[in-house]
N, C-alpha and C positions, 0 to 999 in steps of 0.2 A: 689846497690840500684836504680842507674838511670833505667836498665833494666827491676827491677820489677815495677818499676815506669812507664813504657812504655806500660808493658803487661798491667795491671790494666786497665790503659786510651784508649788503644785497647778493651780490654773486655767490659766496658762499653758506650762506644761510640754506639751511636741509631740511624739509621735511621728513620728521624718522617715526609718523604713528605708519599705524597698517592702515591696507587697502581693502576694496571689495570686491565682488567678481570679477569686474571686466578689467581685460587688458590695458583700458584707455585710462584706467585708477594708476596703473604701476609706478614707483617711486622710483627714481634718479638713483637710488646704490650701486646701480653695474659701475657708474663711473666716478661713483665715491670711492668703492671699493675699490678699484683701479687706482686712485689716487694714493690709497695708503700704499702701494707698493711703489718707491722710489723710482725702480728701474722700469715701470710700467710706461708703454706709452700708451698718449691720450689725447683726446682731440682737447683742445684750447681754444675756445672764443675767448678774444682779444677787443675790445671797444676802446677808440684811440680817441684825443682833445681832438684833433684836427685828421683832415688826409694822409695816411699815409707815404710820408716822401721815402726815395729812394733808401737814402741813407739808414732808416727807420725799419723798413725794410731786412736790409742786410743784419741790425743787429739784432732784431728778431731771430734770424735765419740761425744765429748762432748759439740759440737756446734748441733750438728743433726744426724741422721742414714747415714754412712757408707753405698750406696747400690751397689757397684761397683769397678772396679781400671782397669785401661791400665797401666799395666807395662812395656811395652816398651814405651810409651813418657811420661812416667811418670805423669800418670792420677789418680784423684780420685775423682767418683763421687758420690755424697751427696742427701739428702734430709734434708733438714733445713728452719727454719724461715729466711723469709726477712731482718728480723734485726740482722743474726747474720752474713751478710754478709761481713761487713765490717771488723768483729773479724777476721773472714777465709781468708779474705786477706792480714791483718797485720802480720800473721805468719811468722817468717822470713824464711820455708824452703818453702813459695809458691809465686809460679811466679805470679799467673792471677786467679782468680775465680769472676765468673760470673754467671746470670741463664742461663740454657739450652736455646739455639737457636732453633725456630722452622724453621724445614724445608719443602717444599711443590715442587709436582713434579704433576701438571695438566695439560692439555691442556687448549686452548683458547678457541677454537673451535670444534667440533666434529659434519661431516655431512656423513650421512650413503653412500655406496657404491655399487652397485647394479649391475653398468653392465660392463662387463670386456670385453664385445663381440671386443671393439677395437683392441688388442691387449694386451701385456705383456710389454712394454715398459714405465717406467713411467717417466715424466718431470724432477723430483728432481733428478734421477739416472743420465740423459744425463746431466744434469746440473752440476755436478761434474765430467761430461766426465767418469763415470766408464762404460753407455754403451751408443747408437748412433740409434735413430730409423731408420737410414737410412739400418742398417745391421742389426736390429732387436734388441732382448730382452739380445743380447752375447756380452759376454766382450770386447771391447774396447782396453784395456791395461792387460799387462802381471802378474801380481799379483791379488792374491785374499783372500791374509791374511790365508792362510797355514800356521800352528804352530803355530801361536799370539792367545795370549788368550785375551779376551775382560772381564775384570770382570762389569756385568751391575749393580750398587748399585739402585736399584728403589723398586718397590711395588714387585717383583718376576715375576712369571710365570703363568697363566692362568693354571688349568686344564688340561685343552683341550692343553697344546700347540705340543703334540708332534701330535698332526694334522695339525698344524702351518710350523713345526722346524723338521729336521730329527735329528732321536738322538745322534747321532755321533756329533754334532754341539753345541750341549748341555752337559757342562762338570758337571752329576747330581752327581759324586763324591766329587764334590766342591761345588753346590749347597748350601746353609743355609739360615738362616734368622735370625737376630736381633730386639728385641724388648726392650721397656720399655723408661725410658728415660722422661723428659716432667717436665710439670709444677709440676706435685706434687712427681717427685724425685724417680719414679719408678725404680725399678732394671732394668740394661741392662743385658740382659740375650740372649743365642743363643737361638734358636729355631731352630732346622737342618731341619727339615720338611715343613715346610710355607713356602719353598720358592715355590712350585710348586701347590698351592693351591690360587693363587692371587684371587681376586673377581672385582679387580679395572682395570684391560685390559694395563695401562700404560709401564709397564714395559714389556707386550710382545710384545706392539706397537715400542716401542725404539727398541728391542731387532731387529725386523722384519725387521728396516733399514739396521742395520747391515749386518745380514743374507738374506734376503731375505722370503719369505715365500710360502708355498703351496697354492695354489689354485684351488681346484680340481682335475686335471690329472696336472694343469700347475705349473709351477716353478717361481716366480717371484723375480727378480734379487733382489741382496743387494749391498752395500758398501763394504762388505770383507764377503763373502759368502760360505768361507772356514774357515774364522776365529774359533773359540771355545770361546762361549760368558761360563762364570761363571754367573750364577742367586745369585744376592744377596739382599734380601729383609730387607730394612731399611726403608721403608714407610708401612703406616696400609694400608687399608682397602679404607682409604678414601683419601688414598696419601698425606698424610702428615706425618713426623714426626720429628725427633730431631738429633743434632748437635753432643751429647754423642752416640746418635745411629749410625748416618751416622760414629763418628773418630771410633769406632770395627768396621765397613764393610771394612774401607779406610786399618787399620793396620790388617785384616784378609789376603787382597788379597795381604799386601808387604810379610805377614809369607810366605802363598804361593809362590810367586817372590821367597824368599832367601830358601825356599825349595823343595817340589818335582817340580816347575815350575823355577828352577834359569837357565836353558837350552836354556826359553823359552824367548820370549817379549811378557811382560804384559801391559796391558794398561786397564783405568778405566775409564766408561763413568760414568757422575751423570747428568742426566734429572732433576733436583732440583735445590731449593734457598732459600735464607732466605736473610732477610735485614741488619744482623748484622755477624760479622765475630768472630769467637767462637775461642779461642786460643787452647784447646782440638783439636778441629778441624782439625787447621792450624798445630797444632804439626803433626797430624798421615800425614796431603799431606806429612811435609816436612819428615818425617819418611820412606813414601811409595818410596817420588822420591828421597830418598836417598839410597834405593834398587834397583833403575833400573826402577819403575814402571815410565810410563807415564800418566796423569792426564787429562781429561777432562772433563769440565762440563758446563751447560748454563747459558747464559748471565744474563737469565731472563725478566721478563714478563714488567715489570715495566714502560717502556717508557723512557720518560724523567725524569722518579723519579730515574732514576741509577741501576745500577744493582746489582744481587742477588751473594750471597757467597754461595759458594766456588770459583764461577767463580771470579768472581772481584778479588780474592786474584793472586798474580801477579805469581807465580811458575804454576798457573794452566793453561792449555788450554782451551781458552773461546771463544763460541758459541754465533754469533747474528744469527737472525731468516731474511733470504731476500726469496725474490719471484720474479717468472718471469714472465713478461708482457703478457705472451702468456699460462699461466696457465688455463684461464678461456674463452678463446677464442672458440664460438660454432662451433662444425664440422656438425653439424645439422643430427648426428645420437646417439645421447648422449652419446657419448665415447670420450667428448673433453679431457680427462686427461691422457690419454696413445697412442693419435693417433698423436702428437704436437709432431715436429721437437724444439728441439734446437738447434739456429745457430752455425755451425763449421766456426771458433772458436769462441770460445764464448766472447759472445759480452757486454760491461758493460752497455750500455745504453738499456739492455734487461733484466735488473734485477734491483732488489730496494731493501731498506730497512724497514719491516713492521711496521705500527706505534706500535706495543705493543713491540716491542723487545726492553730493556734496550739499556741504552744510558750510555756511558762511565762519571761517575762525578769524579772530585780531586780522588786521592788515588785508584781510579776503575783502574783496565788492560781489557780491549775490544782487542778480537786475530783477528778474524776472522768471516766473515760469510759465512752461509751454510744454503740451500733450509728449513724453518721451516713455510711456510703454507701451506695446500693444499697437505699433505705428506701423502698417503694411505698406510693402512696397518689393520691386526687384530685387531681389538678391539670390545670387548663386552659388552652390557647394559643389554643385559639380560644371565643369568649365563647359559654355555651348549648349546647355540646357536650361530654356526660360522656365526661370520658377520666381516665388514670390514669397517671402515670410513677413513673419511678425517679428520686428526688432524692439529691446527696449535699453534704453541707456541717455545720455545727459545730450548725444549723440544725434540723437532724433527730434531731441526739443532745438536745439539751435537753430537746423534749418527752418522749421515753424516762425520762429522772430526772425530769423533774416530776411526769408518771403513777409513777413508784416511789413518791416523797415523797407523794404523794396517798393512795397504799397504807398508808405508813407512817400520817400524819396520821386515817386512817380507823381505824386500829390504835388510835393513840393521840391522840385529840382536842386534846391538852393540849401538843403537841407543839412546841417552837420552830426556830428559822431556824439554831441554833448547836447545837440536840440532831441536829438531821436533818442536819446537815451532817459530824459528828461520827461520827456513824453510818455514814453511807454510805462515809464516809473508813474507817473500822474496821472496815466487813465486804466494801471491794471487793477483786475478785483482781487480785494485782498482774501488773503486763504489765511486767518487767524489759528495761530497755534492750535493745536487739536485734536483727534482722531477720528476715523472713519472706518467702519465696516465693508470689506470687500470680497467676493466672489471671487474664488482660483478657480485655472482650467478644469481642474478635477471635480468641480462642484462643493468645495469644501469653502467658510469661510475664513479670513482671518481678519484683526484690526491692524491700522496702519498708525502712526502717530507722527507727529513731528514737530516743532520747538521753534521759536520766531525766525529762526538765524537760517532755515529752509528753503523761505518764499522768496525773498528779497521784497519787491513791492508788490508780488501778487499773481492772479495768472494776467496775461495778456491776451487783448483780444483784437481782431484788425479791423473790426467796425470804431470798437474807444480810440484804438490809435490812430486813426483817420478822422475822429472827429475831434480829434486836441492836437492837430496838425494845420499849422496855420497856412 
């Protein structure tokens, strides 16, 4: 009983400070507030001791609809009244029931991109040492995520992306998409097709770090550019969605892991957050990285209000958002963002922490940081027309450490969710409390500042973490 006692007090524990810009910050209240209304219905993640039997089933059924189940961590999700929540907790075969956690995967920022005539080299790429303007737009280091599979859990695929992405990079056998889920207790349902039809650009921005992307005749480098991203869509339209949605994408890509991919290293980026930690959720990580899979996802947007879940949850690999001083710095032929040296070797008092990137609070795990302003790639505002901006958000640094971990994982096949995390914590540079002086678009300056609980162990870089990769 202690146990179920524990999960409960987990499931309902609320995050109530404020948020920051971005959508991906947003706090769980739609279905708190939901909850104070008795007669409201609402979706109920359910996390049961064992399998759901028939029987178990049926008495469920008689608190609310039944619209779902994860039989592998032993899920059942609901649609029911507020007030019958407490009933679906006392059951003595349930761990944890709670409402559905909303999740949110947006940028901060988005400033259009226009002229590439500088070059192919971009700041966030040398920044993580994958390449070096001093030798151009080529790799740096000997790995480039050959055979790792990247499964991306976000909004999916643009359309357009295979003018983006070559398709050999894009594993669309694996492709899908998940919906439903939410306040009012929708079915989670696949959808195989959505995921290459996105309308929201997020997911093939994320995807774009990884991989890299086309650019007319040009080739624009990524983090593991040989990797094989999996598209998997658990955010609508408007990039947001749910906790019962995200745990099927999480235990889709471990089935995968234990079957036609067990050969392979898997690894999961999630660009998302939400303010409260979903036990559904936390079963399918602990599910995935008890397969092999390795877990990444961002810090979140939030600032000083803490960070967002999944990340914060301590098995996962978590993403703050830093930038370099020399980002915004004018070369006076408007191509400051691909013509910029980063210093060899890279130097800590040349990087910072941005003010909207969450900040470690009690019970939060802060991993690492990695480039999330100021990061160019695909993204579209209007549907069927290639364009490209500048994102920034907690968003953009995740992909960056997933493509490392990919590198690593390529290194060493064998490689777990608690070696990679270990590692990357041991060999980043640390970014001591501090502040720094920074150049805005408008040519104006201002200082940035930030407090230990920002960095977690540092920035990351994928020369260090390949060379503390056994």
């Amino acid at each position: 009983m202690k146990r179920k006692a524990m999960f409960v007090a987990a499931t309902l524990a609320v995050a109530t400070l404020g948020c920051e810009r971005s959508p991906e910050s947003l706090t769980g209240a739609p279905q708190l507030t939901a909850a104070r209304s008795a007669d409201q219905s609402i979706g109920v993640n359910v996390l049961l001791s064992a399998p759901p039997t028939a029987a178990q089933l049926a008495e469920l059924g008689t608190y609310g609809r039944v619209s779902g189940k994860l039989v592998e961590v032993n899920a059942v999700f609901m649609r029911a009244s507020a007030s019958a929540l407490a009933a679906i907790q006392a059951l003595p075969y349930v761990l944890a029931a709670g409402p559905d956690a909303e999740r949110n995967g947006s940028p901060v920022d988005a400033v259009s991109a226009t002229d590439f005539s500088g070059g192919f080299n971009t700041w966030n790429l040398d920044a993580v040492n994958v390449t070096n303007l001093v030798t151009g737009p080529d790799r740096t280091i000997g790995f480039d995520g050959t055979g790792v599979y990247i499964g991306v859990l976000d909004t999916g695929l643009l359309d357009s992306w295979r003018q983006y992405f070559p398709e050999q990079r894009i594993a669309e056998e694996f492709g899908t998409s998940f919906g439903g889920g939410g306040v009012g207790g929708d079915n989670v349902s696949q959808q195989p097709n959505k995921w290459e039809h996105d309308q929201n650009s997020h997911g093939t921005h994320v995807t774009s770090t990884i991989l890299g992307y086309q650019f007319g005749v040009n080739r624009i480098n990524g983090v593991a550019p040989l990797a094989t991203v999996i598209p998997v869509k658990v955010l609508n339209q408007n990039g947001s969605g749910w906790s019962s949605v995200i745990a099927q994408g999480i235990v889709y890509i471990a089935n995968l892991k234990a079957g036609p991919l067990a050969t392979h290293p898997v690894v999961i980026n999630m660009s998302l957050g939400g303010s409260r930690l979903d036990l559904v959720e936390q079963a399918a990580i602990d599910f995935a990285i008890g397969r092999g899979v390795i877990v990444v996802a961002a810090a979140g947007n939030r600032g000083t209000a803490g960070m967002t879940f999944p990340g914060a949850y301590a098995p996962v690999i978590s993403a703050a958002a830093s930038g370099w001083i020399g980002e915004w710095t004018p070369p006076g032929n408007g191509s400051w963002w691909n013509n910029r040296n980063v210093a060899e070797p890279t130097v800590a008092n040349d990087f910072y922490i941005v003010g909207f990137s969450s900040r470690a609070r009690a019970g939060e795990d802060l991993d690492v940081a990695a480039p999330g302003t100021w990061v160019v790639g695909p993204f579209q505002l209007q549907s069927g027309k290639l364009s490209y901006f500048f994102l920034g958000g907690t968003s953009m640094a995740s992909p960056h450490v997933a493509g490392i971990v990919a590198l690593m994982a390529q290194k060493n096949p064998a490689l777990t969710a608690s070696q990679a995390e270990a590692i990357l914590e041991a060999t980043a540079i640390s970014l001591p409390p501090g502040s720094r002086t920074i150049r805005n678009p408008n040519g104006s300056t201002s200082v940035v500042s930030w407090l230990a609980n920002a960095t977690g162990a540092g920035l990351t870089t994928a020369d260090a973490a390949l060379a503390g990769t056994p």
